[in-house]
N, C-alpha and C positions, 0 to 999 in steps of 0.2 A: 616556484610555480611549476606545474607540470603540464608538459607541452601535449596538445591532442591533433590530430591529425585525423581529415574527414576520410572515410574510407566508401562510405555513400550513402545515398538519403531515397527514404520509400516515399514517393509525390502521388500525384492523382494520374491515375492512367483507367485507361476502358475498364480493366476490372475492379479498381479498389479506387473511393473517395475518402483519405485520409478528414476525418470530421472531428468527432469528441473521442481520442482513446482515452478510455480507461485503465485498462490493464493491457502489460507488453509479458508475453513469457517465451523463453528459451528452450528450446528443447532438447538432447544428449548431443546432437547434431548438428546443432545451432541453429535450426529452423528457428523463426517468428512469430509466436499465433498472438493477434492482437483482438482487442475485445472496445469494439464499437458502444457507444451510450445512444446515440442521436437514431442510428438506422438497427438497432440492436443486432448486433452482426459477430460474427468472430471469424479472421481471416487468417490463413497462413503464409508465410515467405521462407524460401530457403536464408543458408547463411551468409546469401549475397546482395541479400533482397530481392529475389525474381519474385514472381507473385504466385503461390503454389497452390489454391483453391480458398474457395470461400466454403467455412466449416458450418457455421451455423447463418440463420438468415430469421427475419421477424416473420410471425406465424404461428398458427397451432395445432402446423403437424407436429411429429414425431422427429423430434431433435431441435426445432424450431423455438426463438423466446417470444414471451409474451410480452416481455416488459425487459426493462433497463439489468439483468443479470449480473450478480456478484461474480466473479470468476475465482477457482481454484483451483493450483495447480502443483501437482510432487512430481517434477520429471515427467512423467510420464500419462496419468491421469490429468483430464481438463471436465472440471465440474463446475456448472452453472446453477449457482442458489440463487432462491428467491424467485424463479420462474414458473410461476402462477401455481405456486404451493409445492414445487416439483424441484426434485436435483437434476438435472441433465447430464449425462455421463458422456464423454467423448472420449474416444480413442484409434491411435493411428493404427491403420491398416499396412498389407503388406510391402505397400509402399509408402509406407511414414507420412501417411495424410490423412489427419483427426477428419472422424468423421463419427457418426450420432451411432451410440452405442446401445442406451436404458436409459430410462426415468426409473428414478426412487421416489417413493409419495411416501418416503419419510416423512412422519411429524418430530422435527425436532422438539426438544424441550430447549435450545436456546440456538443463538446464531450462530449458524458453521462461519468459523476464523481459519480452518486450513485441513488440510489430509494430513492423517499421521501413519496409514498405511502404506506400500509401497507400490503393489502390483494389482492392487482392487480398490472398492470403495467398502472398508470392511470396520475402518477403524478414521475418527476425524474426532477435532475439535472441535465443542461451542462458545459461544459464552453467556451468563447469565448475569444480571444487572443486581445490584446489591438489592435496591431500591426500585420501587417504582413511584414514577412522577407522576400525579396527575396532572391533566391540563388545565390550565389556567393557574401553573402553582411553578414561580421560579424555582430553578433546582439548583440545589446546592453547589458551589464551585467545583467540588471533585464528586464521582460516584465510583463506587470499585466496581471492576467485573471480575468475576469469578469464571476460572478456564476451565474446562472439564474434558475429560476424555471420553469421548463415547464408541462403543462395540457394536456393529451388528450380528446380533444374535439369531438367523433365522427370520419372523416376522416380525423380531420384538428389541426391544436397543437394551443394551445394557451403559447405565451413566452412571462412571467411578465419582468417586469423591473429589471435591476442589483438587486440582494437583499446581493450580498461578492463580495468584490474584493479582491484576492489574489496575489500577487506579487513573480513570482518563477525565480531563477537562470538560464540565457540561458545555453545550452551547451559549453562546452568548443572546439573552433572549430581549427582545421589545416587547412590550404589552401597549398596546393603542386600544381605540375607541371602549375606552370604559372597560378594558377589561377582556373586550371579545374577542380582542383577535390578538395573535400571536407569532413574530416575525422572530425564528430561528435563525442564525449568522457564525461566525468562527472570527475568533481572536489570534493575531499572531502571538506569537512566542509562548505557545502553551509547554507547558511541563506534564503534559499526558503520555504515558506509557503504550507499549504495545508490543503485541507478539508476533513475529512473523516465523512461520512454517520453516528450515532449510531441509536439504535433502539428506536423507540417512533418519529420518526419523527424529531428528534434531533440531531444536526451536531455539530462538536468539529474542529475548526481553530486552527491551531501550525502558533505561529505568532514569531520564534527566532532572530526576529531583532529589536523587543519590548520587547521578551524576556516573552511572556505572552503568555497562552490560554486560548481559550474564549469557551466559549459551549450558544450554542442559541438553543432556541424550537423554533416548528414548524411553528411557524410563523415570524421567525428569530427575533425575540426579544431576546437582550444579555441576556442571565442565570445565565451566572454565568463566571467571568474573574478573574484567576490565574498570578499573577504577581508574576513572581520570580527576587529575587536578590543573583545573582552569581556571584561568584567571576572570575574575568579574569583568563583565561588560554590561556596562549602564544604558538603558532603555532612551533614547532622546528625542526632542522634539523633530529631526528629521525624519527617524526611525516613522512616528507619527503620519508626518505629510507623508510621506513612500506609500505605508496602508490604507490611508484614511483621504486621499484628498481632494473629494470633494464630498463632505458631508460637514456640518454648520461645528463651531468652536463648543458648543454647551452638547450636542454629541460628541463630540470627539476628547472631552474632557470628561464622560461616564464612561467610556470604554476604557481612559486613560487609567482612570480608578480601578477597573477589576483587570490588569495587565501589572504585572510586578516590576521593580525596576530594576533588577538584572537579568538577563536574558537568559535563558537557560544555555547549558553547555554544548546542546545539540537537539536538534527536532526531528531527527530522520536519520535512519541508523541502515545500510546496505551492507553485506558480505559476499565478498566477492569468493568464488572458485582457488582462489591463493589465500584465504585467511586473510583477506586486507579487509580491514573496515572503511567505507566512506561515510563521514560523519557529514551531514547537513548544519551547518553551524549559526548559517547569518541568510540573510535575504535584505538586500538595501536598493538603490539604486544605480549600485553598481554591480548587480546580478548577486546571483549565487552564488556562494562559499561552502565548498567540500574540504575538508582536511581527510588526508588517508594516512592511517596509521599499520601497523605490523598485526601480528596478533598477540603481540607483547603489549603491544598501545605505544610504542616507539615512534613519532612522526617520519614519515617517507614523503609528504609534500604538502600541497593543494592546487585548488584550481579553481575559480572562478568560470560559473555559465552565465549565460543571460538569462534574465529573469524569467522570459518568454519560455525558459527549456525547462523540462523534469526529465530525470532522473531515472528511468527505471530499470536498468539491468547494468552490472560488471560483471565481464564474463570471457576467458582467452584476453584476458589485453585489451580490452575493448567496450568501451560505452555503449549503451543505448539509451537514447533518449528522445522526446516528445517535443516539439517545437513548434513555437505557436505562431512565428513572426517571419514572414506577414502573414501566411498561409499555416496551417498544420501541416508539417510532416515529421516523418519520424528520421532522426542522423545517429548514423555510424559511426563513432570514432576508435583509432585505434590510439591506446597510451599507454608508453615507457615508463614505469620507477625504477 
């Protein structure tokens, strides 16, 4: 087990109400910009946690979101999709505090998943759905996405040919009243894939139905593919009660049907600043289960959170994470392999 050590925690003070974070990101310097859902907001903190300005705020000035913002981030660029058809470009000023740059009224042809530029927004990824669902029409267990790289060309995108296809779990859907209405949900233990952005132009695939990740440079040429072999672990009726408990046995026995009975090898896949992977493996009711591996795939430990915590940055020796119990805030820890 590997031991963490709180180093400090961001709470509620006159300037910042820790509520729904969404996204936590790190900057060369270790600044904090965090991305609010509730008050749609994005905040910054130095590497200490001091509170260092609120960058964006709900609105519809200039720099301002309309709504609940996707965040994107390479180092150095901070882009907000999905606000109100608009990209929102942020960037730090001469004293390293992001602040509202440009709107892009790109029309993407599919949905930005990351930056693949370094020092602009000149070059990003989207993705494209294989299929489209209609509504009122369950959809198939898997659907692929299709990654694409896009250019901006002047006033016009240039969109290269598929360069990843990813394969992610549909929703878990209800159909009630005849048909009309339709309740969306998430199943644990999915085997869905996903791409996340790293810096240098370099992207990392969690592929848990092969059981392997891949990391490809910038010109998606494979880098380097991690194959693990894990041992089965069987789906059980406690596994059940943890997700499920309070909803009736004849529900709980159709979700039981579209859940497989070995769990996958890992649902959440982080790389940290030292080439360590922290694999998400288990969620039960005795928290969270990380294993951290080399970049050989060599185990160096784990570590169990509470359930209440996620995850979102390894970075210098040090966690970050979101924590919900009793109150949100976010904790610092520092941890030795």
């Amino acid at each position: 087990m590997i031991e963490l050590v709180k180093d400090f925690s961001i709470t509620e003070s006159e300037d910042y109400i820790p509520a729904w974070v969404t996204r936590m990101f790190l900057t060369k310097n270790g600044d904090i910009l965090v991305s609010e859902r509730m008050e749609k907001s994005i905040h910054q903190f130095d590497s200490l946690g001091n509170y260092v300005a609120q960058v964006a705020r709900e609105g519809r000035g200039p720099g301002e979101l309309t709504q609940n913002a996707n965040a994107h981030f390479n180092g150095k660029l901070l882009v907000m999709s999905n606000n109100n058809g608009m990209l929102t470009e942020y960037r730090p000023n001469d004293e390293g505090i992001y602040e509202y740059y440009t709107d892009h009224t790109l029309r993407l042809p599919g949905v930005l998943r990351g930056i693949h530029s370094t020092d602009d927004f000149s070059a990003f990824y989207i993705s494209v759905d294989s299929v489209r669902i209609p509504f009122g029409t369950v959809p198939p267990e898997f659907t692929t996405d299709f990654i694409h790289l896009v250019r901006v060309e002047g006033d016009s995108l240039r969109v290269e040919e598929k360069v990843l296809s990813i394969e992610t779990h549909s929703s878990y859907v209800q159909i009630s009243e005849d048909g009309n209405t339709m309740n969306y949900s998430s199943l644990p233990y999915r085997y869905s894939e996903y791409m996340i952005p790293l810096p240098g132009k370099r992207i990392m695939v969690q592929r848990p139905s092969s059981s392997s990740i891949e990391i490809y440079d910038e010109n998606f040429d494979l880098e380097h593919q991690l194959n693990l072999n894990v041992k089965d672990r069987l789906v059980t009726d406690a596994d059940m009660d943890y997700y499920f408990p309070e909803i009736s046995s004849t529900e709980r026995r159709d979700r039981r049907e579209l859940i497989r009975d070995v769990k996958p090898p890992f649902t959440r896949v982080l790389l940290d600043d030292n080439n360590r992977f922290w694999l998400q493996i288990d969620e039960t009711e005795d928290g969270i289960e990380y294993v951290v591996l080399n970049y050989k795939g060599d185990p160096l430990g784990r570590v169990m959170l509470p359930s209440e915590s996620q995850l979102h940055a390894v970075r210098n020796n040090k966690l970050y994470l979101v924590d919900r119990d009793p109150e949100t805030r976010i904790d610092v820890f520092s941890v030795e392999l």
